[in-house]
N, C-alpha and C positions, 0 to 999 in steps of 0.2 A: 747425933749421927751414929750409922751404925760401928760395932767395931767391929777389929779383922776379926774374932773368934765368932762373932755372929754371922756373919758372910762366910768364912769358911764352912760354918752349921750348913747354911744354904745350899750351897754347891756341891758340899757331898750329898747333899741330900738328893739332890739334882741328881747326882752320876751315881745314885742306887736304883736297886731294884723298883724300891719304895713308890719310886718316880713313873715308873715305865708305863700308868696308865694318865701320866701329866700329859697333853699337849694342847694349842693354841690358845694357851694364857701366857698374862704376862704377870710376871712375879715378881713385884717392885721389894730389894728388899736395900729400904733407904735410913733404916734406923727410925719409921714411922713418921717420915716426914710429908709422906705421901696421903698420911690420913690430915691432916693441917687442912 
């Protein structure tokens, strides 16, 4: 599973600029259990 510091990575990542041309995906971030 994933951990808090890796989910945290995430969602700043999300609430940057970085992001601001991201939309209508979905961004599974499950600790790569989603590739299984």
């Amino acid at each position: 599973p994933a951990q808090p510091e890796q989910l945290a990575a995430a969602i700043t990542w999300l609430l940057s600029d970085d992001a601001s041309n991201t939309n209508g995906v979905v961004l599974a971030s499950d600790g790569g259990w989603n590739a299984v």
